[in-house]
PALO-399937 format. One record per residue (C-alpha): residue number from 1; residue in one letter; z, x, y. Coordinates in steps of 0.05 Angstrom, whole numbers, plus 5000, padded with zeros to 4 digits. Each point is the difference from the previous one (the first is absolute). Layout:
BEGIN
> num:residuo:Z:X:Y
> NUM:a:Z:X:Y
...
END
This chain:
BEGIN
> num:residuo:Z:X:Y
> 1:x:6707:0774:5080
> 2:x:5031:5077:4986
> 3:x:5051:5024:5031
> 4:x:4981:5032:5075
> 5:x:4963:4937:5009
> 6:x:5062:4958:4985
> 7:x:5035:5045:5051
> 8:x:4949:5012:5053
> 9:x:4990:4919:4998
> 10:x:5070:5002:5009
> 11:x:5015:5049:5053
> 12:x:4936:4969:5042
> 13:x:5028:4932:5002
> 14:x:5072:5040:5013
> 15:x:4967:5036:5064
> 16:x:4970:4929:5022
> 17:x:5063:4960:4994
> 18:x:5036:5055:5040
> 19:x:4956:5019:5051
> 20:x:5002:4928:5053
> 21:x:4993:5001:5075
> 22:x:5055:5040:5025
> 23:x:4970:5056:4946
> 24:x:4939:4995:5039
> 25:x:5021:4994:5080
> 26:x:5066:5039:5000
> 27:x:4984:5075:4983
> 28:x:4943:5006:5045
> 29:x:5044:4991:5058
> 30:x:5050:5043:4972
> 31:x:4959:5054:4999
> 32:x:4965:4989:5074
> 33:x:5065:4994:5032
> 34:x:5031:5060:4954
> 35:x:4951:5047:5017
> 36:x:5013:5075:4966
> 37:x:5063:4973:4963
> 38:x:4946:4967:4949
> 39:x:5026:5035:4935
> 40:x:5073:4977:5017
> 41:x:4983:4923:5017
> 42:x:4956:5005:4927
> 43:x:5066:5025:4973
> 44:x:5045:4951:5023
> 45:x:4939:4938:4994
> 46:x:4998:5017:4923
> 47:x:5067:5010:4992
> 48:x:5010:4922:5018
> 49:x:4932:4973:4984
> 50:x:4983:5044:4937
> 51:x:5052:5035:4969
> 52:x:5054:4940:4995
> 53:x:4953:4946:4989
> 54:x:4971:5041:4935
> 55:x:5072:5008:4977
> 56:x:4991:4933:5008
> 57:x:4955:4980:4943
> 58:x:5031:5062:4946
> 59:x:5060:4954:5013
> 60:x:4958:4937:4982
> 61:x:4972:5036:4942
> 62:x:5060:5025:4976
> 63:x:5036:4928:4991
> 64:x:4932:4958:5003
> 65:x:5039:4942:5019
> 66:x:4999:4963:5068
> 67:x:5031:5009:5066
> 68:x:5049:4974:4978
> 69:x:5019:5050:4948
> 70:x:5002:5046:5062
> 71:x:5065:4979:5023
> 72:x:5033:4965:4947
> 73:x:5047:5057:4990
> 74:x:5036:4984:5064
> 75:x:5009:4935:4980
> 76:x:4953:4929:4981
> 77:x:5025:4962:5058
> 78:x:4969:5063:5046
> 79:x:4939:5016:4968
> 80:x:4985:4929:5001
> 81:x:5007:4999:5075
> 82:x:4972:5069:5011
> 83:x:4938:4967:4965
> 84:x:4996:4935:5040
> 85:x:5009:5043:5066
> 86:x:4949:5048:4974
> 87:x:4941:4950:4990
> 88:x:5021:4960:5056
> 89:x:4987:5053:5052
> 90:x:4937:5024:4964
> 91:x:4969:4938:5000
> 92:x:5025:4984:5070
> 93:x:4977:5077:5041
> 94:x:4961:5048:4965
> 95:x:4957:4946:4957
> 96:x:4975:4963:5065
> 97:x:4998:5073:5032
> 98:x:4942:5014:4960
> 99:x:4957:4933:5023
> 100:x:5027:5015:5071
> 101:x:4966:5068:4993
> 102:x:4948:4981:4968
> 103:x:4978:4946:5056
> 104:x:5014:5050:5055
> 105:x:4964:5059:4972
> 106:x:4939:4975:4956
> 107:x:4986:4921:5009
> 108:x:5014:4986:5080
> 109:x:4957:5062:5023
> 110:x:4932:4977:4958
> 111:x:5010:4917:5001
> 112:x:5056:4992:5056
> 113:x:5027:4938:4964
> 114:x:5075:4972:5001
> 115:x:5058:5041:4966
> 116:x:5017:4925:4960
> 117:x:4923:5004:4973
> 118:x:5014:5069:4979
> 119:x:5061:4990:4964
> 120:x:4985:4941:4965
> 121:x:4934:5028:4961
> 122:x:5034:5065:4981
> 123:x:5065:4965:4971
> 124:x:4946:4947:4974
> 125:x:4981:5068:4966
> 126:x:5059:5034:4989
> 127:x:5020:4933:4957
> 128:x:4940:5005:4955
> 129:x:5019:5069:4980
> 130:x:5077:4976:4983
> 131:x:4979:4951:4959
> 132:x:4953:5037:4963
> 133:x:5054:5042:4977
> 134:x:4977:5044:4943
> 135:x:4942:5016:5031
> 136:x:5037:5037:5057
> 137:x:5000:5065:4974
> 138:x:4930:5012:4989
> 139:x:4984:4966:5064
> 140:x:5027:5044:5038
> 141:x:5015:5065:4965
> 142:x:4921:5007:4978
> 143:x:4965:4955:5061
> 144:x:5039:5000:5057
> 145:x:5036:5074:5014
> 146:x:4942:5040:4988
> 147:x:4962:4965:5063
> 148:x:5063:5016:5035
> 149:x:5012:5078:4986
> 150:x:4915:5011:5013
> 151:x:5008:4966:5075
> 152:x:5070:5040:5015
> 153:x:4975:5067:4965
> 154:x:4936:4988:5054
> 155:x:5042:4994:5064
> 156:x:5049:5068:4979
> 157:x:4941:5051:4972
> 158:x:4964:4977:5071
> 159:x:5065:5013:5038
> 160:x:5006:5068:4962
> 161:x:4940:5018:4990
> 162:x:4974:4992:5077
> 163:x:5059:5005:5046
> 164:x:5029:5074:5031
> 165:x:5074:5008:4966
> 166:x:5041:5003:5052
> 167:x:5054:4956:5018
> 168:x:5055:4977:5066
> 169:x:5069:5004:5012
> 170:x:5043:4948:4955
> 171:x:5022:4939:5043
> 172:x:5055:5001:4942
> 173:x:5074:5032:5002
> 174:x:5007:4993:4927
> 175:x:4932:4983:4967
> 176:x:5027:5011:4936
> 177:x:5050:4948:5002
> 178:x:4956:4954:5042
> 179:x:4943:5007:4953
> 180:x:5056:4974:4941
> 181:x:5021:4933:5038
> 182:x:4924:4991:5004
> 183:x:4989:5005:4935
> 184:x:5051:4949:4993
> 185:x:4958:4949:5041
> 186:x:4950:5000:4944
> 187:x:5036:4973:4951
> 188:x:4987:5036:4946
> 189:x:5068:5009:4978
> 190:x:5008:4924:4994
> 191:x:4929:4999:4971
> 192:x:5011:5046:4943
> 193:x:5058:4947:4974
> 194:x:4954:4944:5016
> 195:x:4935:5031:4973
> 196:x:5033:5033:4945
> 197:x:5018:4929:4961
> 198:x:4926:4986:5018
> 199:x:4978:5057:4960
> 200:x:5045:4998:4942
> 201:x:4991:4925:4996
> 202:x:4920:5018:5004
> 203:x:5004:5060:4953
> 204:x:5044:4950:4947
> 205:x:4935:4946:5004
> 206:x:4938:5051:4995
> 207:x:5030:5054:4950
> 208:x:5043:4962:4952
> 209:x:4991:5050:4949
> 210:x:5033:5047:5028
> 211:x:5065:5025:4985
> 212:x:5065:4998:5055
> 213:x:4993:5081:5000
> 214:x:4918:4995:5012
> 215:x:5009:4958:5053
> 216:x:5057:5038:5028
> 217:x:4951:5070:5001
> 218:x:4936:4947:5022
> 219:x:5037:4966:5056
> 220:x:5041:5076:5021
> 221:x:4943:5038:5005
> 222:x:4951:4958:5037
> 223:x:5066:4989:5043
> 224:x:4987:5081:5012
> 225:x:4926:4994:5019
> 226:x:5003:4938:5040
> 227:x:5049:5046:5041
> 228:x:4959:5054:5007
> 229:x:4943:4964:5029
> 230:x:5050:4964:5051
> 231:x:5021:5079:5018
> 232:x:4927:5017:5010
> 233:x:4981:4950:5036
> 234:x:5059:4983:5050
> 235:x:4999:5086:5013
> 236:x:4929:4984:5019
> 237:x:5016:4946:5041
> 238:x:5058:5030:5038
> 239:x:4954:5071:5009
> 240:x:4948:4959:5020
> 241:x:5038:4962:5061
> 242:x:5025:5078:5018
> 243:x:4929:5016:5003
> 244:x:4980:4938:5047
> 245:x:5057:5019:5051
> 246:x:4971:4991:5072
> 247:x:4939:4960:4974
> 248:x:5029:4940:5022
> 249:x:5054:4966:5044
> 250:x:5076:5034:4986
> 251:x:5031:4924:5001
> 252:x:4934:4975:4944
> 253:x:5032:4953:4950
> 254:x:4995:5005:4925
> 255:x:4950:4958:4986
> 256:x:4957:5022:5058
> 257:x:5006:5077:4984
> 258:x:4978:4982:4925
> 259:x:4939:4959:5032
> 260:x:4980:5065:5049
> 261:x:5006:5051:4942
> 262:x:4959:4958:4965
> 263:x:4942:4990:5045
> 264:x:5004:5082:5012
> 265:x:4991:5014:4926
> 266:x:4958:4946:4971
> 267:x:4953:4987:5064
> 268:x:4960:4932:5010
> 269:x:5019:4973:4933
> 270:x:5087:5017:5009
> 271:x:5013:4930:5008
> 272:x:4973:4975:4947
> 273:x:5020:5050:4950
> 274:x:5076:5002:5043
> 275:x:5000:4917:4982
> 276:x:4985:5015:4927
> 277:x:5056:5039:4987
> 278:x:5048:4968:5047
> 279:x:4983:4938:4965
> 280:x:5004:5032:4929
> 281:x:5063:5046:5008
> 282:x:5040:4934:5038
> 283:x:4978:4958:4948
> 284:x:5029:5029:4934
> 285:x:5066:5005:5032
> 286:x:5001:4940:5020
> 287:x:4979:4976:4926
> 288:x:5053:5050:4962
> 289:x:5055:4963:5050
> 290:x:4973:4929:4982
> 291:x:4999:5017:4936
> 292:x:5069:5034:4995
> 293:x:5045:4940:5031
> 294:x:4957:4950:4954
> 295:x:5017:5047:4938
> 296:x:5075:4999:5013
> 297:x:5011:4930:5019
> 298:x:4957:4977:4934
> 299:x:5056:5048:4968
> 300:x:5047:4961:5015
> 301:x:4979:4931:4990
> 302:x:4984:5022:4929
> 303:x:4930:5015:5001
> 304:x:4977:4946:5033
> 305:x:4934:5001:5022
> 306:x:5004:4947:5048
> 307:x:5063:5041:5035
> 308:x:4949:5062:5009
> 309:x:4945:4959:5024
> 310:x:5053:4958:5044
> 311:x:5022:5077:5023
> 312:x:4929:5022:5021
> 313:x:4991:4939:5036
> 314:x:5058:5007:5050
> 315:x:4986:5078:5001
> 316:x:4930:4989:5028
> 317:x:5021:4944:5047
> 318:x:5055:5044:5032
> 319:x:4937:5052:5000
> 320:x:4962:4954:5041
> 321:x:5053:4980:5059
> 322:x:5031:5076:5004
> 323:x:4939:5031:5002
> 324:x:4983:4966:5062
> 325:x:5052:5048:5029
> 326:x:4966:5075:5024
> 327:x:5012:5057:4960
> 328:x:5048:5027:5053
> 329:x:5036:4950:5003
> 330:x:5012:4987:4921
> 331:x:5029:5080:5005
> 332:x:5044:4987:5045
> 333:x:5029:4942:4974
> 334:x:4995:5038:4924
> 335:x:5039:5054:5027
> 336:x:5076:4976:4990
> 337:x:4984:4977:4930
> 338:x:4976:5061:4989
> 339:x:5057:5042:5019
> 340:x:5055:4957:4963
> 341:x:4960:4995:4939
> 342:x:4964:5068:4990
> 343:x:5059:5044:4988
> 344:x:5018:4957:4947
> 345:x:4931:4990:4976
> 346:x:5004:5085:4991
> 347:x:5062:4992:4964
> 348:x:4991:4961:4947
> 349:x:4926:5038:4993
> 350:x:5041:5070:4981
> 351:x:5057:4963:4965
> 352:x:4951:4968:4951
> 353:x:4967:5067:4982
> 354:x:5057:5034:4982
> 355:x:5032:5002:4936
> 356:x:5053:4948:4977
> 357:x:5067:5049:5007
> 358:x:4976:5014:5068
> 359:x:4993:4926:5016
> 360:x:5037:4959:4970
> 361:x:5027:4928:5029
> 362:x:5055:5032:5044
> 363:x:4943:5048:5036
> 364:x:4953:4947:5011
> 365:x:5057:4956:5039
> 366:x:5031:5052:5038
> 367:x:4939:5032:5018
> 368:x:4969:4939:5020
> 369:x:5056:4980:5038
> 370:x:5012:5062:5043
> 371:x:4922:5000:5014
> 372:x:5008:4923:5028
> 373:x:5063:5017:5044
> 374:x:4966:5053:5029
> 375:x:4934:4981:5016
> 376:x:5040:4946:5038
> 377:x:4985:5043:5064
> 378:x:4944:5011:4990
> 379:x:4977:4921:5000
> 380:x:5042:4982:5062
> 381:x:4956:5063:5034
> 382:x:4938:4971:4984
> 383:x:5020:4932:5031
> 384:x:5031:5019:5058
> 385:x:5065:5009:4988
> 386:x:5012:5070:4984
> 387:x:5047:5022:5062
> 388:x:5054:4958:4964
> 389:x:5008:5053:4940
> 390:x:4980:5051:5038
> 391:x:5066:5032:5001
> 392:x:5009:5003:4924
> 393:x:4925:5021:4984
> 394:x:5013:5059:5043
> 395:x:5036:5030:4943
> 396:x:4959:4975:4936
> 397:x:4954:5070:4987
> 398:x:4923:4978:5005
> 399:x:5013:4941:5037
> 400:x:4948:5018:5066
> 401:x:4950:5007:4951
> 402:x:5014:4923:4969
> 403:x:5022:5032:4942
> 404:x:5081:4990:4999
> 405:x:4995:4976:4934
> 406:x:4969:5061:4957
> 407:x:5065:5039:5007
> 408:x:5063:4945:4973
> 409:x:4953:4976:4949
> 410:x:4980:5069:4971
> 411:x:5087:5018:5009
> 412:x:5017:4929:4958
> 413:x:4951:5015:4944
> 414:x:5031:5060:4996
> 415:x:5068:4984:5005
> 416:x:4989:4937:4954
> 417:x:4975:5050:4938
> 418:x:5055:5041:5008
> 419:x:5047:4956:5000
> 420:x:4961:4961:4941
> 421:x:4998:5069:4960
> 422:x:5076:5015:5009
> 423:x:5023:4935:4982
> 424:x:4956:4999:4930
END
């Protein structure tokens, strides 16, 4: 295989693994409810759902270790509970989030059958591709995505191509910001350290001949075009929910707003081109997670291969009973997790790409630490309980936009080097 193959293979199955159902159903509405701020929620959407997550994997390919490498610099004992909380939550929201989608958006509408019926033939599925696990690279990098980018490529050319450009007021103060915490709810951030062990584990079985550098510049820069189709194609989303502003009802849902812009730009046969890629995009998420938790947990019961297949057992079983949940309740509920463990998810991500005199041991666990302490607020907001530090996030710079962490952590990395500098 030469070279752009090996990295268009790679990028393809990149853009799969990435792009689940909150890739799919959240932009959209972004961009119907955000009217003429479109270019500013695409800013802010890639920011959290693009940019970061892409840092994501040039992190992975610059140590091509596990997740567990990630955070190791703090300290074992936390990296080895960053990990455990890591899978545990993808294997417990955004993994059955993809079968709840998928039941809602492309199986109940054509067949009307149970959500349990559902979910148990697609983790049925999603097992046979984890266990067959060499093979997942070409599966989906050459098979899968490209059925996935035709259907999506359809619905925005349509949108752009036949609709008048011009666009409502924004129901959104701060779209920018907004768009950001959205981004936040796909994932991706998470998903790049998840998906990026899948990768380099994947890369290490298919291309053994090449070197640590080669796959460093094979996994880097299809980490750079995987990104740039994720740009193009959640700009068109977003720009194509602007366009679709008073088509439908202002209070539509996600999944119901993907479902009408569907049937507008592919006609008679939207449904069952919509159930395709619903069904396709959810699915190689929900295999890259799978695959991910069983990859780590083998790791650490010394290559067992009964611990991985063990692993993808309990990952599709916990697939089956969560996804019985509905997609908006799984965001909800994801939302908390999300807050607490993003920030530092975003940390580590930048502290791994820089070089080691930047970030060395000390940086990593003050860093780390100030980003925990203050996303503290942040957490008790999102269940409830956010009057009770209301009176110290008042002063914290950011905070209103859920972002009173970006500030002390960027002061402590500073303050950390210079102290580190002085002191050599």
């Amino acid at each position: 295989m030469d070279h752009n193959k090996k990295v268009f293979v790679v990028a393809f199955a990149l853009f799969s693994l990435f792009f689940g159902a909150g890739n799919l159903i959240l932009p959209p509405l972004l961009g119907y409810q955000g009217g003429e701020s479109w270019p500013w929620i695409v800013l802010g959407f890639v920011l959290s759902a693009v940019v970061i997550p892409i840092l994501g994997i040039l992190a992975h390919a610059r140590l091509q270790g596990t997740l567990f490498d990630i955070a190791k610099k703090v300290s074992p004992t936390f990296s080895l509970i960053y990990c455990y909380l890591i899978y545990t939550v993808s294997v417990t929201l955004p993994s059955p989030r993809t079968a709840s989608v998928t039941h809602e958006m492309a199986i109940m509408p054509l067949f009307n059958t149970s959500s349990w019926l559902t979910s148990a033939i697609y983790f049925a599925l999603v097992f046979l591709f984890v266990v067959n696990r060499s093979k997942i690279l070409n599966l989906i990098g050459k098979f899968l995505t490209p059925g996935i980018l035709l259907i999506l490529m359809a619905i925005i050319l349509t949108t752009i191509l036949g609709f008048e450009f011009s666009f409502s007021t924004s129901a959104y103060s701060n779209p920018f910001t907004h768009a950001i915490l959205e981004g936040y709810q796909t994932f991706d951030a998470i998903g790049a350290a998840v998906v990026g062990g899948v990768i380099i584990i994947s890369v290490n079985l298919k291309h053994k001949d090449l070197n640590f550098k080669e796959k460093r510049y094979l996994i880097g820069k299809a980490g750079v075009y995987a990104g740039l189709g994720l740009f193009l194609v959640y700009a068109g989303l977003i720009l194509t929910g602007a366009l679709m502003q008073g088509e439908f009802d202002s209070e539509i849902s996600r999944t119901a707003l993907l479902n009408g812009i569907s049937l507008k730009t592919l006609g008679s046969s939207a449904r069952l081109f919509l159930s395709v890629l619903v069904s396709l995009a959810c699915f190689t998420t929900a295999v890259g997670i799978v695959t991910g938790t069983a990859d780590f947990v083998q790791g650490r019961f010394n290559a067992s291969r009964q611990a991985y297949i063990v692993t993808a057992v309990i990952g599709c079983v916990l697939g089956v009973v969560m996804g019985q949940f509905n997609v908006g309740y799984i965001i909800a509920v994801a939302l908390p997790a999300l807050m607490f463990m993003y920030p530092v998810t975003i940390v580590l991500i930048f502290l791994n790409l820089l070089p080691e005199k930047w970030a060395s041991t000390r940086v990593f666990q003050w860093v780390v630490g100030v980003t925990l302490l203050f996303s503290i607020p942040d957490f008790l907001n999102s269940v409830g309980w956010g009057e009770s530090v209301k009176v110290f996030t008042h002063w914290i710079p950011l905070s209103q936009f859920h972002l009173g962490w970006m500030l002390p952590a960027v002061l402590v990395f500073l303050f950390v080097n210079r102290i580190t500098k002085e002191s050599r």
